[in-house]
N, C-alpha and C positions, 0 to 999 in steps of 0.2 A: 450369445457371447458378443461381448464388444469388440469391435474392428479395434487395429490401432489408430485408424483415423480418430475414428469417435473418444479413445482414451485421451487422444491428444486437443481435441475440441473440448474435452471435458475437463484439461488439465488449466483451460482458457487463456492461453498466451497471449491474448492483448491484456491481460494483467501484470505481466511483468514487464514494464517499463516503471511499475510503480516499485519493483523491487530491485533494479539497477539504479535509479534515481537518490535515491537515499544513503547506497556506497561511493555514489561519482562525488555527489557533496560534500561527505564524510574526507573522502579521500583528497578532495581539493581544499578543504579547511587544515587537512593535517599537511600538505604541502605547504601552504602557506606560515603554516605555524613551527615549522621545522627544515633551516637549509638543508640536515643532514640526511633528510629523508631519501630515500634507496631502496637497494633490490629486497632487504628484509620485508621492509614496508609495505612495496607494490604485491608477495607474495600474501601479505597480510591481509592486503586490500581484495584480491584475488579467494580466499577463502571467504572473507565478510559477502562474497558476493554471491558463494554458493550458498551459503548459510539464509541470505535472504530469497534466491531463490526457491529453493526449496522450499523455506517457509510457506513462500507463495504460494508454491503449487498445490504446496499440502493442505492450506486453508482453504482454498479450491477445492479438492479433492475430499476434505472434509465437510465444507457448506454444503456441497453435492448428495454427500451421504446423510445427514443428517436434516437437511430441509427433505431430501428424497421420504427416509422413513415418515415423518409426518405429514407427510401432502401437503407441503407447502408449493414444491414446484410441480403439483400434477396440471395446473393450469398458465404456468408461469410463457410469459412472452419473450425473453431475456433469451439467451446463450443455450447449445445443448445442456444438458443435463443427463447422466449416465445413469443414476438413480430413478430421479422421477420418469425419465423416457422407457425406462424399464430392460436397457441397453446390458447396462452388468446388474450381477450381484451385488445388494448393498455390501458385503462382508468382504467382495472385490474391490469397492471403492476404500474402505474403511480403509483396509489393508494399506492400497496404494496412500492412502493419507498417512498412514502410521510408517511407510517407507521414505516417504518426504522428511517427514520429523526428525527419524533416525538419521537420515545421510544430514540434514541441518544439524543435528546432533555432534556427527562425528568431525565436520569439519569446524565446527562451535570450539568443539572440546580442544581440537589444534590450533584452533586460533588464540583462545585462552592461554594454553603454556607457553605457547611462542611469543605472545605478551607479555606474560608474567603477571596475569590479572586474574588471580584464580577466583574473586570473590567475583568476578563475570559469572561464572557456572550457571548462581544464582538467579540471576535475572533470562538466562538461555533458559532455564526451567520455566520460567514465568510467560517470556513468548509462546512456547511451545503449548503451556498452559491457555495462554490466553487464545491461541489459533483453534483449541480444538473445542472451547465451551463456547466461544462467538457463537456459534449453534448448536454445538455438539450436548448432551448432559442430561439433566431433568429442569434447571432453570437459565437456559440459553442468555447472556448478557445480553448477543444481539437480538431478539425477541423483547428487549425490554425496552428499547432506544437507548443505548449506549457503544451501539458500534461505532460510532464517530469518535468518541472520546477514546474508543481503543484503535481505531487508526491513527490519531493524531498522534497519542503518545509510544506508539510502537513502528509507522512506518514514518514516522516523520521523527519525534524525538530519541527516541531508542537505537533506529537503525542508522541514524545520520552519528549521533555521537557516540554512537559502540562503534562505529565503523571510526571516526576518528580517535577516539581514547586508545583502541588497541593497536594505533599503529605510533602514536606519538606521546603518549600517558598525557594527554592535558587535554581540556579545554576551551575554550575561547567565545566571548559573546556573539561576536561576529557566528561562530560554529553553530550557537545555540539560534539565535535568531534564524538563520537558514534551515535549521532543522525545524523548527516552529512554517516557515514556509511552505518544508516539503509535507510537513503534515497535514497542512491546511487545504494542500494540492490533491492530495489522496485521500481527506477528507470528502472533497467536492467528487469526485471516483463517484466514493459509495454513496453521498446524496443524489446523486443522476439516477443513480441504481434503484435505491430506494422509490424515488420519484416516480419512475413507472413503473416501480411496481406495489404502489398504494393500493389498488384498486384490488388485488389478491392479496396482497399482506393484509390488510385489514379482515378480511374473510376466514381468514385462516389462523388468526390469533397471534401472526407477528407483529407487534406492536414498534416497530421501527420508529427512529424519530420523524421521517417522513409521515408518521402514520400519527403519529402524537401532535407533529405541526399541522399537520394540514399540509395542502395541493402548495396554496399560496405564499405561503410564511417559507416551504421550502422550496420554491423557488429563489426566494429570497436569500437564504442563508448559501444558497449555491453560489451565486453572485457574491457575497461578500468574502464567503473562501477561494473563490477563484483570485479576489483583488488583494487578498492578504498578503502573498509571497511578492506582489509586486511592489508592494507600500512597505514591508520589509527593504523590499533591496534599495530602497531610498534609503532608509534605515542605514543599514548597514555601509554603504556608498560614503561616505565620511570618513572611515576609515579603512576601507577599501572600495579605492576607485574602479578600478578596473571589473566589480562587482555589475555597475550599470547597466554591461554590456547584457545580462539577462534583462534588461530591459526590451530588447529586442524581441524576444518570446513573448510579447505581450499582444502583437494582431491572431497568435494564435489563438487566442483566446475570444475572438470576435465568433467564429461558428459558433462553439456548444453555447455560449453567453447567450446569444441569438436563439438557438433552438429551445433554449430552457427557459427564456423570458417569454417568448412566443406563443407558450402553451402548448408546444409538442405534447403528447402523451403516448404510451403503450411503444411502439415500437419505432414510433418518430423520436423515441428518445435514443435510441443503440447508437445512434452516429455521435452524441453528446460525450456518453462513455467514453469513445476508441480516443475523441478528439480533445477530451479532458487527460488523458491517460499520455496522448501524443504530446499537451503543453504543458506537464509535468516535466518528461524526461528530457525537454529544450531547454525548460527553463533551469532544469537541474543542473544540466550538462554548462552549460554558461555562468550559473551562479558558481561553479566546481572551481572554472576556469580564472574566474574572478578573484575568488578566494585565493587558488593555486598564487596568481602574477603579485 
């Protein structure tokens, strides 16, 4: 039986700076976009944040169980694993994923009426969908190379502007390009990821886009998603000034840049992760503030 430690290793909390990151932005777009914004709001913003939590954890919880049943992580170098380590029951893990969902559920569901957005429902279906065939099913997306295109459009476009629409019903290009950022940011997350662990994914019949690119081409594409969010906020810095100041978040970017051009591999990659994950939620946090002034 799994310790609580190991549940909570398994629940892998350097992930979730990628699921606060994408309500702080949300929430400083809808700032910005609305003086009258207030305590309605902030409780608004406040639910969007468990909703993406829990996401998180659940998609965790769920990758766990379902790479677990097919030996994908029985050799894996990455993070515990409660499945493949043989720690709980897969029916343990499944569960705890299927309890993430629900509690994303039920604070979904109130954030929805307390908007007055009821065709939301919809697309809360769709996330919850889309977290648990990432690997979960009989033809896993992420198994095909397409988990990049469902982080971009769900931790980056999805959760930045569900997070703003439900507190201010609009908008804004300015909103949409930062969400395009924050995606591109949490994109580069699961490229690290994938990247060391080509050398097992490809054995095991994950076909990831790392494993489609090649070692070297996704090195490559790491490096351009990293600079995406910054070439944005030039972007966007015209008509809000005060956005620049995420420019500052950009010597973060100097380590994992470095360890992934380097040719790190296998477990010289884990520090690339924490520290893509860490210049995420800087840069988030400052673009938020940007947007807010």
């Amino acid at each position: 039986m799994a310790t609580t430690a190991q549940w909570v290793e398994g629940a892998r909390l350097r992930t979730l700076p990628l699921a606060v990151a994408p309500v702080l932005i949300g929430t400083g777009a809808a700032i910005g976009q609305d003086l009258g914004w207030g305590a309605l709001e902030l409780f608004e913003a406040l639910l969007a944040l468990i909703v993406s939590l829990a996401l998180q954890v659940g998609v965790n919880y769920a990758n766990d169980y379902s790479d677990g049943i097919r030996g994908t992580d029985d050799n894996r170098v990455g993070p515990f694993r409660l499945t493949g380590s043989r720690a709980a029951a897969p029916g343990q893990v499944k569960t705890a994923a299927f309890a993430c969902f629900g509690l994303a559920g039920v604070a979904g569901l109130l954030l929805v009426v307390l908007a007055g957005q009821y065709w939301m429902l919809a697309i809360g279906v769709i996330c919850v969908l889309a977290a648990w065939y990432y690997t979960g099913g009989k033809h896993p997306y992420g198994y095909s190379g397409l988990g990049e295109v469902a982080v971009f459009v769900f931790f980056g476009l999805v959760a930045v502007l569900g997070t703003m629409y439900t507190q201010v019903g609009t908008l804004s290009p300015s909103g949409v390009a930062a969400a395009a950022g924050m995606g591109s940011l949490a994109c580069a997350v699961l490229v690290a990821n994938n990247l060391r662990d080509i050398p097992t994914d490809s054995v095991t019949g994950k076909n990831t886009l790392a494993v489609r690119l090649g070692d070297a081409s996704t090195r490559v594409l790491y490096v351009f998603l990293v600079a995406t969010p910054f070439v944005l906020t030039v972007v966007i810095a015209p008509w809000h000034p005060w956005t620049t100041i995420a420019l500052l978040a950009l010597p973060l970017a100097r380590g994992p840049v470095n360890c992934v051009t380097t040719g790190e591999t296998g477990r010289g990659l884990i520090p690339a992760l924490k520290d893509t994950g860490r210049l995420g939620l800087v840069w988030a946090l400052l673009i938020a503030v940007g947007l807010a002034l």
